[in-house]
Backbone as XML, in Angstrom:
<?xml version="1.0"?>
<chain id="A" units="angstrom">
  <residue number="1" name="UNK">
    <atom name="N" x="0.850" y="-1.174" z="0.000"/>
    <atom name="CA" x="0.000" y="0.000" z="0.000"/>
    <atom name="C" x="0.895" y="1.236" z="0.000"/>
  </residue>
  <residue number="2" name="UNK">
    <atom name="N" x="0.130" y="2.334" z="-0.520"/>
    <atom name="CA" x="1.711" y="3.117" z="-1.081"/>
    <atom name="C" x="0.715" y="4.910" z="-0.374"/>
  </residue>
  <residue number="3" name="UNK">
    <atom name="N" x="-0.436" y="4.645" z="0.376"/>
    <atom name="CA" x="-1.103" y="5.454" z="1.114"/>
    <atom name="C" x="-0.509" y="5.287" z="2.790"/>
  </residue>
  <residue number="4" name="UNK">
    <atom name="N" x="0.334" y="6.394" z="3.619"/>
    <atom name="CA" x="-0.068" y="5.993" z="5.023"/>
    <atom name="C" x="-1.280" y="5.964" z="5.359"/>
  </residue>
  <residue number="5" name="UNK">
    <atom name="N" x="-1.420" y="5.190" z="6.201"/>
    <atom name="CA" x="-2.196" y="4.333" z="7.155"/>
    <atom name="C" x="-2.182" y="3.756" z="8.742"/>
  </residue>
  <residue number="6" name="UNK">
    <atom name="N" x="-3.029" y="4.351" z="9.720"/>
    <atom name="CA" x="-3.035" y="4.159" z="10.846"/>
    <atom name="C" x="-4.146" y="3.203" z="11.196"/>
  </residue>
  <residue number="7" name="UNK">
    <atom name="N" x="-4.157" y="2.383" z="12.072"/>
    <atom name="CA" x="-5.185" y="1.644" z="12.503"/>
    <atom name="C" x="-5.176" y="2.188" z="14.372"/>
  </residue>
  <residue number="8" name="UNK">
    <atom name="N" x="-6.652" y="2.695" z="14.622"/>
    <atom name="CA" x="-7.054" y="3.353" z="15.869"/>
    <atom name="C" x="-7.897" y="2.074" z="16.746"/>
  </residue>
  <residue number="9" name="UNK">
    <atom name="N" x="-7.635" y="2.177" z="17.596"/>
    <atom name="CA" x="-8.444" y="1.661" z="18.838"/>
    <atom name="C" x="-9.918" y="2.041" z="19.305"/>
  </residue>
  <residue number="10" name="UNK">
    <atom name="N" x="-10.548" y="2.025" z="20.001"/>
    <atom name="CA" x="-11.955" y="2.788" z="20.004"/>
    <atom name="C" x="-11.633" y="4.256" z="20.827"/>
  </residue>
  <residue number="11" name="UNK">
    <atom name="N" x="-10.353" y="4.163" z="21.792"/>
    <atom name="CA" x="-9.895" y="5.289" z="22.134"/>
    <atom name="C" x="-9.062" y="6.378" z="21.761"/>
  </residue>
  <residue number="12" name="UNK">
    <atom name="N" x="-9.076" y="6.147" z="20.488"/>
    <atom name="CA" x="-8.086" y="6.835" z="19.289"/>
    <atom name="C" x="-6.887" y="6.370" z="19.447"/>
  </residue>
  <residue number="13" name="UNK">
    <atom name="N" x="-6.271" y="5.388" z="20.247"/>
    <atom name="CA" x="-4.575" y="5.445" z="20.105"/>
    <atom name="C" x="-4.394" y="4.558" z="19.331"/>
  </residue>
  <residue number="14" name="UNK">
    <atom name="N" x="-3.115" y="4.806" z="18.527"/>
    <atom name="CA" x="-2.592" y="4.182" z="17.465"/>
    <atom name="C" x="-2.405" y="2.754" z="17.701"/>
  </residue>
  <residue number="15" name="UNK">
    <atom name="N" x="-2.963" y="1.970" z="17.456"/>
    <atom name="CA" x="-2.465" y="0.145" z="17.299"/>
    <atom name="C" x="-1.197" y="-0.182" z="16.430"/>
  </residue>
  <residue number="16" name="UNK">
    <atom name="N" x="-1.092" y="-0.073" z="15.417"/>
    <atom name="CA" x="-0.155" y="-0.282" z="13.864"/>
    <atom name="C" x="-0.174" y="1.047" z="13.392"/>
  </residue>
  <residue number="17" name="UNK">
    <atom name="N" x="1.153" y="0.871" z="12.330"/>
    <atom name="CA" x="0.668" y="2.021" z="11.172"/>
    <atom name="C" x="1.511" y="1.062" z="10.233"/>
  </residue>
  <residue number="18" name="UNK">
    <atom name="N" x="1.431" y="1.173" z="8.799"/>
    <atom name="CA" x="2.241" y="1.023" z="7.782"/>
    <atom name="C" x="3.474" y="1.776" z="7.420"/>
  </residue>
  <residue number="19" name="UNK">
    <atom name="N" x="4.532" y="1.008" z="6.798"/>
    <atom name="CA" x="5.736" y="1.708" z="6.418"/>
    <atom name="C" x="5.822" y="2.746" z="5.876"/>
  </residue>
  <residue number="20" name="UNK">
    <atom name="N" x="4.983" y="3.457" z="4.734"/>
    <atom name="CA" x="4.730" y="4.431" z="4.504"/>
    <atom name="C" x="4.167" y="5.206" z="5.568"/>
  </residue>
  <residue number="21" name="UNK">
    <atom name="N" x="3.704" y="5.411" z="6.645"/>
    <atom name="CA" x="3.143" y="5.727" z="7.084"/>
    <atom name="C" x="4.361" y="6.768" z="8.194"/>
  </residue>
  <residue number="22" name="UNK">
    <atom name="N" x="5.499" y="5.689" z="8.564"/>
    <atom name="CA" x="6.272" y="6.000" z="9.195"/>
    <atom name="C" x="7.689" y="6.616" z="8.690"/>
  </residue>
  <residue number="23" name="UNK">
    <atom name="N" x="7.500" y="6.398" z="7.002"/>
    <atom name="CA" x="8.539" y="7.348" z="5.819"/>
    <atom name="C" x="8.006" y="8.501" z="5.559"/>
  </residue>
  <residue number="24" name="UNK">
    <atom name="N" x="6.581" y="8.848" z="5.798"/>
    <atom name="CA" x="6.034" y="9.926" z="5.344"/>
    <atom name="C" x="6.470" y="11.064" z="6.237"/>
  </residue>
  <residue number="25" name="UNK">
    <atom name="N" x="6.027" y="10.365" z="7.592"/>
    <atom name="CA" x="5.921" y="11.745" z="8.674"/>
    <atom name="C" x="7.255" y="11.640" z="9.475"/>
  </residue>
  <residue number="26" name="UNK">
    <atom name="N" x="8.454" y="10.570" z="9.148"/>
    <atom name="CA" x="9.276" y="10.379" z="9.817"/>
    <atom name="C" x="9.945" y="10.268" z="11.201"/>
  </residue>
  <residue number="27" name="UNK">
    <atom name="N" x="8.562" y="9.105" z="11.362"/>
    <atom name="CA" x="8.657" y="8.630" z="12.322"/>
    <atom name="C" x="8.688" y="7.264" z="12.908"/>
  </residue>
  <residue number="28" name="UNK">
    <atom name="N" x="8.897" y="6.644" z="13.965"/>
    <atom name="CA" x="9.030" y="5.846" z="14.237"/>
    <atom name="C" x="8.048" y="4.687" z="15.239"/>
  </residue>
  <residue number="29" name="UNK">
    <atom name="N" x="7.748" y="3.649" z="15.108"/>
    <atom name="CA" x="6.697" y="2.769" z="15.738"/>
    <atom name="C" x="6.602" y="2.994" z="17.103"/>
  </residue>
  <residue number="30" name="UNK">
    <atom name="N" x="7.939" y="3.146" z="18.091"/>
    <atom name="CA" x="8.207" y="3.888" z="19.667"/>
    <atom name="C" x="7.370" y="5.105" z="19.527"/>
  </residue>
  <residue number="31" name="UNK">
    <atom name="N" x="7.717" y="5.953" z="18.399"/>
    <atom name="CA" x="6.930" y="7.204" z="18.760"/>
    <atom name="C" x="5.321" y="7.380" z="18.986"/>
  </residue>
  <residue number="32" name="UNK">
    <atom name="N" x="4.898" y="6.448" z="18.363"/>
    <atom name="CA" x="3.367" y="6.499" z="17.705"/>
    <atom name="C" x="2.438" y="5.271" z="18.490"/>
  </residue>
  <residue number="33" name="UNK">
    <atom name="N" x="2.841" y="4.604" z="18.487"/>
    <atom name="CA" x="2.645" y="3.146" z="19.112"/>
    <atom name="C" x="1.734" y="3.065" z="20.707"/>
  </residue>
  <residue number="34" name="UNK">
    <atom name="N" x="0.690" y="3.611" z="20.464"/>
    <atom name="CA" x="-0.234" y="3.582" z="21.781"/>
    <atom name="C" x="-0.479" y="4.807" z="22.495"/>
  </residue>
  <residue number="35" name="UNK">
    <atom name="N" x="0.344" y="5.995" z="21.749"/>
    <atom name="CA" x="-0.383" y="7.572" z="21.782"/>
    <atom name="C" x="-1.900" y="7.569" z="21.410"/>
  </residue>
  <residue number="36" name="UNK">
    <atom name="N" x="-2.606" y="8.409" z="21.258"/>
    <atom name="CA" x="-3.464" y="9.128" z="21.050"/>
    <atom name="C" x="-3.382" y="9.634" z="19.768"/>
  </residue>
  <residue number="37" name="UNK">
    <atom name="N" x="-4.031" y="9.874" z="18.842"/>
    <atom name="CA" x="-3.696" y="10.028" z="17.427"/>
    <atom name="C" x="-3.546" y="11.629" z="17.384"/>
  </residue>
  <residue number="38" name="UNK">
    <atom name="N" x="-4.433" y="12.201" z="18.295"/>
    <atom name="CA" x="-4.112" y="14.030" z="18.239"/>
    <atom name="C" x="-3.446" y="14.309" z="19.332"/>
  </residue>
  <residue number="39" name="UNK">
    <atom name="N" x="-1.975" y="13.032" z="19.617"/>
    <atom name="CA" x="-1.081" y="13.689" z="20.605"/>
    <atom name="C" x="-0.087" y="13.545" z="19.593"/>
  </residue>
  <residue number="40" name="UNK">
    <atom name="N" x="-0.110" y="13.273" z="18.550"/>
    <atom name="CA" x="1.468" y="13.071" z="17.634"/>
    <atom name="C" x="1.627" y="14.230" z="16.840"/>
  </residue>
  <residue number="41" name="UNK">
    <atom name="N" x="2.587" y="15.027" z="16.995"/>
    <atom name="CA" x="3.344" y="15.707" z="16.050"/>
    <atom name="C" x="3.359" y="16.045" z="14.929"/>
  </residue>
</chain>
């Protein structure tokens, strides 16, 4: 898949994202990985 992509929880925090996902915004799975989706950067 050549779209990032996040998969949310029912509490918005991030579960997965795709590789693109983490080339786009340059970031990393530690960073994102069970935040809140409108706590990331």
């Amino acid at each position: 898949m050549r779209d990032p992509l996040l998969i949310l929880d029912a509490g918005l925090r991030v579960e997965r994202a795709n590789r693109t996902f983490y080339d786009f915004f340059r970031v990393t799975p530690a960073e994102t990985v069970g935040r809140r989706v409108y706590e990331l950067d």
